[in-house]
C-alpha positions as CSV (number, residue, x, y, z in Angstrom):
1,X,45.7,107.0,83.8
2,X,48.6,105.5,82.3
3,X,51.5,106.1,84.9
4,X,55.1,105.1,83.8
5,X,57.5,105.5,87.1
6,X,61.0,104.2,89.0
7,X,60.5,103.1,92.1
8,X,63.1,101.9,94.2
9,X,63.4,100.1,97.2
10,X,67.0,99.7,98.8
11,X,68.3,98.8,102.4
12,X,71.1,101.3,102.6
13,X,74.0,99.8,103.6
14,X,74.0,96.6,101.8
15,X,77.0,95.0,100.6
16,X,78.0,94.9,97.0
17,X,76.8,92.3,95.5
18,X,73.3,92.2,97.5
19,X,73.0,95.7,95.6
20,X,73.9,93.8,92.3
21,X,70.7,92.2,92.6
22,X,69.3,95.0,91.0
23,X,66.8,94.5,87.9
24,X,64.7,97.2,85.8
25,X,61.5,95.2,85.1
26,X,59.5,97.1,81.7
27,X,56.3,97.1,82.0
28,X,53.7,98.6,79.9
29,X,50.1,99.9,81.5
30,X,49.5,101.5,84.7
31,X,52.8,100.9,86.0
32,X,55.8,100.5,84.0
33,X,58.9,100.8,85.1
34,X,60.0,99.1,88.7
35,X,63.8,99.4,89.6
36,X,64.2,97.2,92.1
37,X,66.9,96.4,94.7
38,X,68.4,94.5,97.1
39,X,66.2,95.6,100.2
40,X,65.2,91.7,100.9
41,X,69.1,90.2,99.9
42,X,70.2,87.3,101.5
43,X,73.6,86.2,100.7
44,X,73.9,82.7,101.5
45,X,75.7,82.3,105.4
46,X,78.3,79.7,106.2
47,X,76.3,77.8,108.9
48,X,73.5,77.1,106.4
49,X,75.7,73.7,105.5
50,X,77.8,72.5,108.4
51,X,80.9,69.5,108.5
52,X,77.7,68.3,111.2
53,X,75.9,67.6,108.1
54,X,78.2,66.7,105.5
55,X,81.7,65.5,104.9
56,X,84.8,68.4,104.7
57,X,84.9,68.2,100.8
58,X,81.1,68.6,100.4
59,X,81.9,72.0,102.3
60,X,84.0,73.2,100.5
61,X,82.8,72.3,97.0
62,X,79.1,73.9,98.4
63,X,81.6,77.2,99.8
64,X,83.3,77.5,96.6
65,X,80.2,77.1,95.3
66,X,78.3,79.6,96.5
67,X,80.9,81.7,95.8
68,X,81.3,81.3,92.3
69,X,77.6,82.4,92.2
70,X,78.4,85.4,94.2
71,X,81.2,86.6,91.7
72,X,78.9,85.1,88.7
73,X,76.1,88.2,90.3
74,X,78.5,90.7,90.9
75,X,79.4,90.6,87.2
76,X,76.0,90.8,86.1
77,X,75.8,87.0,85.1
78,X,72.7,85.9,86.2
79,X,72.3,83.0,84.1
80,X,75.4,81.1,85.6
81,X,74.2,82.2,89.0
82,X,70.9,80.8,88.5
83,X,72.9,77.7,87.1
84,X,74.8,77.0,90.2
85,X,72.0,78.2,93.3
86,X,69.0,75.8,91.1
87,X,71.7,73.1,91.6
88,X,72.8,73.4,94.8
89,X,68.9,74.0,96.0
90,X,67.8,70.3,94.7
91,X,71.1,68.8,96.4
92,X,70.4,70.8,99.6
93,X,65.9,71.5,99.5
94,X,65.4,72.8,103.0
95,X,68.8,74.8,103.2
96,X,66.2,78.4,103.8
97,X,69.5,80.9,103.2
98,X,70.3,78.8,99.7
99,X,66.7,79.4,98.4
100,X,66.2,82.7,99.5
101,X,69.2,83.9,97.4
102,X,68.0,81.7,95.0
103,X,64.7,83.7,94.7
104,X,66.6,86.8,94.9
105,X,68.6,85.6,91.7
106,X,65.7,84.9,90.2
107,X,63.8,88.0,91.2
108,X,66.6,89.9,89.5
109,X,66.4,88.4,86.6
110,X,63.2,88.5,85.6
111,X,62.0,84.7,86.1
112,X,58.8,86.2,88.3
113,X,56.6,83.0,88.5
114,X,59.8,81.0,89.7
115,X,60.5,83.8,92.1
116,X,57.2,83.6,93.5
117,X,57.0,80.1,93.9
118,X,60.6,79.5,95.6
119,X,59.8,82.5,97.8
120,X,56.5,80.9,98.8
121,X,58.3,77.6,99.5
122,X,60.7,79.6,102.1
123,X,57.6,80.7,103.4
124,X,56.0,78.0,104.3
125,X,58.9,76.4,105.5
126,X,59.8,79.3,108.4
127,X,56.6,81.0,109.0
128,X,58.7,83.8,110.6
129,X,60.6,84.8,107.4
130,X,60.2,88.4,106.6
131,X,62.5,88.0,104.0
132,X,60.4,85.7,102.2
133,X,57.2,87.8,102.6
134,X,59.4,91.4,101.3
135,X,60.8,89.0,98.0
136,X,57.0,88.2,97.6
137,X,56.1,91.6,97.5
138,X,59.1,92.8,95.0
139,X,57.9,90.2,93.0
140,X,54.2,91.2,92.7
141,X,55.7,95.2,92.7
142,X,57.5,93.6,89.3
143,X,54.2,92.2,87.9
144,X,52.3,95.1,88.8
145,X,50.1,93.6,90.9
146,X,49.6,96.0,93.5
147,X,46.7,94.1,95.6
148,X,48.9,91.2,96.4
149,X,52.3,93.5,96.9
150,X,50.8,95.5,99.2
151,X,49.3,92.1,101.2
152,X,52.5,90.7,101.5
153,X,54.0,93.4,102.7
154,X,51.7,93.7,105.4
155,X,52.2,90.2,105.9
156,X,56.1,91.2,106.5
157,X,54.8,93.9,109.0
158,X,53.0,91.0,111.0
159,X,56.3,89.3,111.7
160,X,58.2,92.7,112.3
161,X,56.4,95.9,112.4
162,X,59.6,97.6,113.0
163,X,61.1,96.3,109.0
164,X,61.2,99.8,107.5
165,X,62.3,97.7,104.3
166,X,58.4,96.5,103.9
167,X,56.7,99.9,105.5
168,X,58.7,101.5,102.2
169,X,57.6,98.4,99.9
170,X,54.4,99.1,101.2
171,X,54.3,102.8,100.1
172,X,55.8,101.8,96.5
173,X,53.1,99.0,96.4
174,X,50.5,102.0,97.1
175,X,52.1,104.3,94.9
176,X,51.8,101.7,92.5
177,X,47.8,101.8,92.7
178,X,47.9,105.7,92.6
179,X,46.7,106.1,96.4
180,X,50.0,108.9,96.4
181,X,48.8,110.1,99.6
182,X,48.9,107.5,102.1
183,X,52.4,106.8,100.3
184,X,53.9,109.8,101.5
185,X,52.3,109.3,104.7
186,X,54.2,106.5,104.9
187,X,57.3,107.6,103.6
188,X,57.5,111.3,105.7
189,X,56.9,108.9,108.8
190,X,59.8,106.5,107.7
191,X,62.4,109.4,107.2
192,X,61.4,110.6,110.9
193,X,63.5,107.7,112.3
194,X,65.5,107.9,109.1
195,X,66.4,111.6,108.0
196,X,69.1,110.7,106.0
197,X,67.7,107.8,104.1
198,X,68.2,109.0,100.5
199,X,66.9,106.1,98.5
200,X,63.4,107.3,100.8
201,X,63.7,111.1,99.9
202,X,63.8,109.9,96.5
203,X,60.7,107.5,96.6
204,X,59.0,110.3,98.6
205,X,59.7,112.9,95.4
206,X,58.5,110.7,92.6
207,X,55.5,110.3,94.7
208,X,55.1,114.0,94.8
209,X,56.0,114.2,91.5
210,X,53.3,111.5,90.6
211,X,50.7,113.5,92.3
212,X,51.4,116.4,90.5
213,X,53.3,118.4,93.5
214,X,56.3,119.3,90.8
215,X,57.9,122.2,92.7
216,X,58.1,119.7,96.0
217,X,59.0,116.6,93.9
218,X,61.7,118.9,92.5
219,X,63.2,120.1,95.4
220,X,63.5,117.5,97.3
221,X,65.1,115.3,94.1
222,X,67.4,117.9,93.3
223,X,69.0,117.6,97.2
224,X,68.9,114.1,96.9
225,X,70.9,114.1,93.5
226,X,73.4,116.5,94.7
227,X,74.8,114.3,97.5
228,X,77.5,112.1,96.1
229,X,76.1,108.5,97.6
230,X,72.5,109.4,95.5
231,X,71.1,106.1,94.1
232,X,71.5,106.2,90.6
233,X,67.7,106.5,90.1
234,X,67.4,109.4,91.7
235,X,68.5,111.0,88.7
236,X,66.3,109.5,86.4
237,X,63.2,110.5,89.2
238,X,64.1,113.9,88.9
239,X,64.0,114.3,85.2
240,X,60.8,112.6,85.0
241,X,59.7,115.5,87.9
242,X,60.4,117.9,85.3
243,X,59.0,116.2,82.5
244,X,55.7,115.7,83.9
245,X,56.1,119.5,84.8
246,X,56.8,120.0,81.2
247,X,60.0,121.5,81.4
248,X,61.3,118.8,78.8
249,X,65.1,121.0,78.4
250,X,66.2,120.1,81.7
251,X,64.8,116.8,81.5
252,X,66.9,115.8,78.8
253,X,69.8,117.5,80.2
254,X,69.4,114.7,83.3
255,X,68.8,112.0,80.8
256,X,71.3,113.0,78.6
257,X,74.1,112.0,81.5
258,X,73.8,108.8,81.6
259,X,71.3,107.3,79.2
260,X,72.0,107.0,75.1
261,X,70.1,108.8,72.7
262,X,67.8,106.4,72.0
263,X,67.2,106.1,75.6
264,X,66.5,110.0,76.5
265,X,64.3,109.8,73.3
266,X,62.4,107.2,74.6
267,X,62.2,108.3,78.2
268,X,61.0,111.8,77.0
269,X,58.2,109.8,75.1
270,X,57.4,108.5,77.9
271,X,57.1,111.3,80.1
272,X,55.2,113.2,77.6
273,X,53.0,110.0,77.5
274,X,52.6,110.1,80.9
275,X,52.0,114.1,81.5
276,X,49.1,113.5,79.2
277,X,47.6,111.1,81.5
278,X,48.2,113.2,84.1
279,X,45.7,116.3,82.8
């Protein structure tokens, strides 16, 4: 079956810039689109390079620094960012917080095989770090490798069983190999402890949705698009709801807001694409 679908995974409440380190990563095949967010961001913390461990200037040029990459995110340019964390990483190789955000920043942009490999290296250097292990999994989500997303993610669950950040990676990562119901098992359970968790509700109606529960998947997206603090893809989950229900009208409508018209032409392709693979 050739599924197309927008997954998200988000830790609600990050700050700004963690949620800039955002990327839609195309694919084509069984699963297509990922949009991806900052649920494993690590901004880069002040006591990662003391004055114990370097002169005053050396602070403040790795401060300023790190900051420069910040604003170079926030702004959408990853390419500077990536500049400025590769650099700082071979002056500074077992700063953890510095590579983390490094492999973040790379995740985001697209560079998966050096995201997987600077995650792994954060990995093995703090056995404990579930940040590392929920990168890893965004990054195989992003290759559409399911088998090794959902392995890492479990991997996460190890350290902390309590991370609802890799229980919802997990569902996407199941999701992702069409096993819809023991997604929403997951997800229903999650939104127990977390009833308001909208970027949830939303994963939980494309998985309906995918499963070909339309009038569900509906109504639960539409009440997650009507509250004012909706993740963006919410919207876009919706109309592919109703386009795999083959109400194409409304779909475009939701498309339509946002998207340019080459877009909503090429999204509607896509849902038709997919509705076929669905019968």
């Amino acid at each position: 079956m050739g599924t197309e679908y927008i997954k998200a995974m988000s830790n609600t409440g990050e700050n700004n810039i963690c949620s800039k380190i955002a990327g839609s990563i195309v694919k084509s095949g069984l699963a297509a689109v990922v949009v991806l967010s900052a649920s494993a961001c690590t901004m880069v913390h002040r006591d990662s390079f003391t004055e114990a461990t370097s002169g005053h200037r050396d602070v403040r040029v790795y401060d300023s620094s790190v900051q420069l990459a910040e604003a170079s995110i926030e702004g959408g340019d990853y390419n500077t960012a990536l500049h400025i964390y590769r650099r700082l990483a071979k002056d500074h190789p077992d700063d953890s917080e510095l590579n983390k955000a490094l492999a973040n920043t790379l995740l985001a942009a697209g560079a998966l095989d050096e995201a997987e490999q600077t995650y792994r290296l954060v990995a093995e250097r703090n056995r404990d770090s579930i940040e590392a292990m929920v990168g890893l999994g965004r990054v195989y989500l992003a290759m559409s490798d399911g088998q090794n997303s959902i392995k890492a993610f479990n991997e996460a669950l190890k350290i902390d069983p309590t991370s609802y950040v890799a229980r919802n990676g997990l569902a996407v990562a199941l999701d992702h190999l069409g096993k819809h119901n023991d997604a929403q098992k997951i997800y229903r359970k999650l939104l127990i402890t977390r009833p308001s968790d909208l970027m949830i509700k939303s994963n939980l109606g494309l998985s309906l949705a995918l499963s070909q529960r339309f009038h569900k998947a509906i109504s639960i997206l539409t009440n997650v698009v009507t509250d004012p603090t909706a993740p963006a893809e919410a919207r876009h989950n919706l109309a592919l709801a109703y386009g795999l229900a083959g109400r194409t009208e409304v779909a475009t409508e939701l498309e339509q807001i946002s998207g340019s018209q080459s877009d909503v032409r090429g999204n509607m392709q896509y849902y038709e694409l997919m509705r076929s693979g669905l019968k």
